[in-house]
C-alpha positions in Angstrom: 85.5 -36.6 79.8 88.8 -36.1 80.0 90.7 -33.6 77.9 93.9 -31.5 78.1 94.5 -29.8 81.4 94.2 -26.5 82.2 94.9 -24.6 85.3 95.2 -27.0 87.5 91.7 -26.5 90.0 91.8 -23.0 89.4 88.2 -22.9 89.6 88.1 -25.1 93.1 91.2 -23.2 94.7 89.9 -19.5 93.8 86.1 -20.8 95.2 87.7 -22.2 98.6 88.9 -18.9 99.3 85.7 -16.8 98.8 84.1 -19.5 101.4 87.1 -19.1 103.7 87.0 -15.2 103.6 83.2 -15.3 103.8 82.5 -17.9 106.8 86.3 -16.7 108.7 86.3 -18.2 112.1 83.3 -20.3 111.6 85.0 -22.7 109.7 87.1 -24.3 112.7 83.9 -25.2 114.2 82.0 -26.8 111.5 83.0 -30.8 110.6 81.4 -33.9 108.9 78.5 -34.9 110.5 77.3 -37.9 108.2 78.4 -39.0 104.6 77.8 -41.7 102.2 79.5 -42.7 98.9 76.9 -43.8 96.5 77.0 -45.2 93.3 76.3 -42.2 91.8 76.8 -39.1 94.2 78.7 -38.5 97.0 76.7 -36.8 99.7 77.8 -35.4 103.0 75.9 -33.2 106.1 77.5 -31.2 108.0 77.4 -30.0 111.6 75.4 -27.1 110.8 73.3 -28.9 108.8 73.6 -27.8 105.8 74.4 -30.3 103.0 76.2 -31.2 99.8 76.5 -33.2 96.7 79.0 -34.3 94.3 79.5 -37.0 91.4 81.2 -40.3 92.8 84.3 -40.8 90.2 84.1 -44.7 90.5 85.5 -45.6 86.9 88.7 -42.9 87.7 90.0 -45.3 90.4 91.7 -48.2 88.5 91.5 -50.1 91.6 88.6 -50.3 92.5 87.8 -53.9 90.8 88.3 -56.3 94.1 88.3 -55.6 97.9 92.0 -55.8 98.4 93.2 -53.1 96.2 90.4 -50.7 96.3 90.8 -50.2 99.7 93.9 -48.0 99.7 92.1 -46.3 97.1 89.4 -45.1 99.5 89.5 -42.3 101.9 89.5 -43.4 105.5 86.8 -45.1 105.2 84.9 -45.1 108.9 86.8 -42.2 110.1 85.8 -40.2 107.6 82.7 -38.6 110.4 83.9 -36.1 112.7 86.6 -34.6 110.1 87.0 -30.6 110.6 86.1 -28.9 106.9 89.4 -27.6 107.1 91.5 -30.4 106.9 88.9 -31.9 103.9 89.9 -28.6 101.9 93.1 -28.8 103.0 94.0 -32.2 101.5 91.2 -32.6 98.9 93.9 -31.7 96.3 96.5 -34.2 97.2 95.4 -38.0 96.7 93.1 -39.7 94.4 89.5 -38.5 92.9 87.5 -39.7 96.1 89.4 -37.2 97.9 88.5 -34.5 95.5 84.7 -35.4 95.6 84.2 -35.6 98.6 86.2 -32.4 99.1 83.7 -30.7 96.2 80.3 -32.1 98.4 82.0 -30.1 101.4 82.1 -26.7 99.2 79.0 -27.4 98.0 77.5 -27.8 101.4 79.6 -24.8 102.7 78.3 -22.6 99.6 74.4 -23.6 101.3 75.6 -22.3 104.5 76.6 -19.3 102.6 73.2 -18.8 101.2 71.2 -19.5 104.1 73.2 -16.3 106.0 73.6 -14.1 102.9 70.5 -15.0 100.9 72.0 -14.4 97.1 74.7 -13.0 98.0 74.3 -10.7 95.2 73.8 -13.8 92.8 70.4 -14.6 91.4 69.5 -18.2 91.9 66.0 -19.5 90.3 64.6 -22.8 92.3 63.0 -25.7 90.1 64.8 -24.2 87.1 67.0 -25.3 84.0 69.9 -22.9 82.5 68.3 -23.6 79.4 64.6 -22.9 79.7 64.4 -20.2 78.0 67.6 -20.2 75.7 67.3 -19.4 72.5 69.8 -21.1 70.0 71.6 -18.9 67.9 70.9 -18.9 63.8 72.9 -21.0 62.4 74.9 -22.0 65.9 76.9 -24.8 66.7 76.9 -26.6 70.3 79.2 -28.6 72.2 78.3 -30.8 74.9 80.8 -32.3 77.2 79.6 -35.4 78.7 77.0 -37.8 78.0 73.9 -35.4 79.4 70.9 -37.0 78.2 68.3 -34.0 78.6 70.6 -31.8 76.6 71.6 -34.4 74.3 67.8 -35.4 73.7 66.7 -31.4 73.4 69.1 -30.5 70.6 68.2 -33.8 68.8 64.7 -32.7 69.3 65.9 -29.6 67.6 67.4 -30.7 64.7 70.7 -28.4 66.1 74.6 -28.6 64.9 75.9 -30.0 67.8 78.7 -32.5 68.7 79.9 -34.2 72.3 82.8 -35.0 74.1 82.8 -38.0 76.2 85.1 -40.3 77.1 83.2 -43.1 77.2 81.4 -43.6 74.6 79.3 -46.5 75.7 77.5 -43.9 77.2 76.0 -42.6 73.7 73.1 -43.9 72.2 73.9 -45.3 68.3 72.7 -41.8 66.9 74.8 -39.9 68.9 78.1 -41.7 68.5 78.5 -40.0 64.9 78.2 -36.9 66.7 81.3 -37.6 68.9 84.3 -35.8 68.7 87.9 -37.9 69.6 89.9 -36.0 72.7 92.6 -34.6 70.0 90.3 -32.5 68.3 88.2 -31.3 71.8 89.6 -27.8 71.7 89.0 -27.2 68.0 85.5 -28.2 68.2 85.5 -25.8 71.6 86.4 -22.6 69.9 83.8 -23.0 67.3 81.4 -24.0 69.7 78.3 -20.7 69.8 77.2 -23.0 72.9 78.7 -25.1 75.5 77.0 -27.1 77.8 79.9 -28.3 80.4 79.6 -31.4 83.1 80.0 -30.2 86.2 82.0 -33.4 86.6 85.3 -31.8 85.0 86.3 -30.4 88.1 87.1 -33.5 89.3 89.6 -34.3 86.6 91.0 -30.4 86.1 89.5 -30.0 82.4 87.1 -27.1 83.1 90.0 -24.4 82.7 91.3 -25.5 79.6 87.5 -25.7 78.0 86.7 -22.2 79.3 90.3 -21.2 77.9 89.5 -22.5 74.6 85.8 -21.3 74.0 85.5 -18.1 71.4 84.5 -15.1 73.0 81.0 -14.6 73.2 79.7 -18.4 73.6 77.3 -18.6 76.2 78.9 -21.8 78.3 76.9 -23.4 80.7 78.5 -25.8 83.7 76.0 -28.0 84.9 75.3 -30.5 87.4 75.1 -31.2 91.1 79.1 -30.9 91.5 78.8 -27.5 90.2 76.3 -26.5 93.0 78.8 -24.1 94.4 79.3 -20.3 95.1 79.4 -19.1 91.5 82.3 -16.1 91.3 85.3 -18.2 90.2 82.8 -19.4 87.4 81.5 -16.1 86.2 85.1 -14.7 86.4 86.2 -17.2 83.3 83.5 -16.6 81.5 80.5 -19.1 82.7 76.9 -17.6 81.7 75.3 -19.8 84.5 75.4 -22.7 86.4 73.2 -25.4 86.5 73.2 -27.0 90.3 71.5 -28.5 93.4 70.7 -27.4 96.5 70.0 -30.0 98.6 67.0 -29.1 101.3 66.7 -32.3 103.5 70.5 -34.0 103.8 70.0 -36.9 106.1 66.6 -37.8 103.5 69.3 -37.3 100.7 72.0 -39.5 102.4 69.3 -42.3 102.6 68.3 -42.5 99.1 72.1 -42.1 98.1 73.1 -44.9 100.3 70.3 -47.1 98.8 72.1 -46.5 95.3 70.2 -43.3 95.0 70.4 -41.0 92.0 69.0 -37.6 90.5 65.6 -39.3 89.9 65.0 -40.5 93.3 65.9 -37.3 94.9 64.6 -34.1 92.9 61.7 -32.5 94.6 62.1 -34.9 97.5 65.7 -33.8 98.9 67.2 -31.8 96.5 66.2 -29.5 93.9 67.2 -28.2 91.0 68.9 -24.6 91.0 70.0 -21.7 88.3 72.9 -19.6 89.6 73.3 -16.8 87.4 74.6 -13.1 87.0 72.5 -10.1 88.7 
């Protein structure tokens, strides 16, 4: 999905901060222990143990087609174990999108650490659950979905709901969703009428989530979800976010095996990882 920009990483700068003001000191000591680039996530352990996941942006790196030129497109690769956290934050917002995603699975796996020596941290955050479980569609509502999010997509099909998507590519829709799709010049419109909006954790890899939180009416209940998303929730909440829809990943060197094996979300739910709602107390 990729739609006008709005603050540029926002979101990612303002979340950094609470980890660094919440972990201080501990933070110089605490560097990549293992990671692996899959196909579909990007998954990293740290030192401590504690580990995180993000979406690998593959089709955002033109040059990644042949050996040669998607090389310099890569991050260090084999000298990527061993790097302090710091530095990973530090330079996560200068290069290309592997460098943001892999930056995003270290915040992720920082927020764990976060939650394993706070609990909640004032936060409620349901285990084995879905944002929308229990949601209840307003009368009459219209929806939004940004990305191509199958279980979403399939529920308000199932539900006979007014709904359109953004998606970039749109080879990702089935034939009876692609009437449904909404071209990037008319995103925001179809935003700000939107009652709900389901987001892709994946726009914080491309700096769209600001400009769809800016745009959405006041009062839509907006949902980000998604493993990327699986981090400390305040910078979320503070631009409106109901909840978020994440990971927490419970066994990282288990995860890290099924990712490098060209693991995704099927193979490692209930295994490695599972499913989290991060909401408001």
């Amino acid at each position: 999905m990729n739609t006008k920009k709005g603050q540029e990483s926002g979101i990612l700068r303002d979340t950094i901060a609470s980890l660094q003001n919440t972990l201080g000191d501990q933070l110089d000591a605490m560097e990549i222990e293992r990671i692996v680039i899959g196909i579909f996530f990007t998954g990293v352990k740290l030192n401590n143990g504690h580990g995180g996941l993000c979406f690998t942006p593959i089709k955002t790196i033109p040059e990644a087609v042949c050996c040669p030129s998607s090389a310099k497109a890569m991050p260090n690769s084999g000298k990527i174990k061993g790097t302090k956290v710091t530095k990973i934050l530090d330079n996560m917002f200068y290069g290309n999108a592997m460098k943001r995603s892999i930056g995003i699975a270290v915040m992720n796996a920082l927020s764990n650490t976060v939650w394993a020596m706070r609990g909640q941290n004032g936060h409620v955050i349901q285990k084995g659950a879905d944002p929308l479980d229990d949601y209840v569609f307003p009368e009459g509502g219209k929806a939004v979905v940004v990305g191509a999010l199958v279980p979403y997509l399939r529920m308000l099909k199932n539900q006979n709901r007014d709904f359109c998507i953004l998606e970039k590519d749109v080879s990702t829709l089935k034939p009876d969703e692609l009437p449904r799709h909404v071209p990037e010049e008319r995103a925001h419109e179809k935003v700000a009428e939107a009652d709900l909006l389901i987001i892709t954790g994946t726009t914080l890899l491309n700096d769209t989530l600001e400009g769809l939180l800016d745009a959405a009416k006041p009062g839509a209940d907006i949902f980000v979800v998604g493993p990327t998303a699986s981090m400390l929730p305040g910078a979320f909440f503070d631009r409106g976010v109901t909840s978020i829809g994440g990971v927490t990943v419970t066994k990282p060197d288990l995860l890290l095996d099924i990712l490098a094996e060209a693991g995704s979300g099927y193979h490692f739910f209930g295994k490695s990882a599972d499913k989290v709602v991060i909401a408001r107390p």
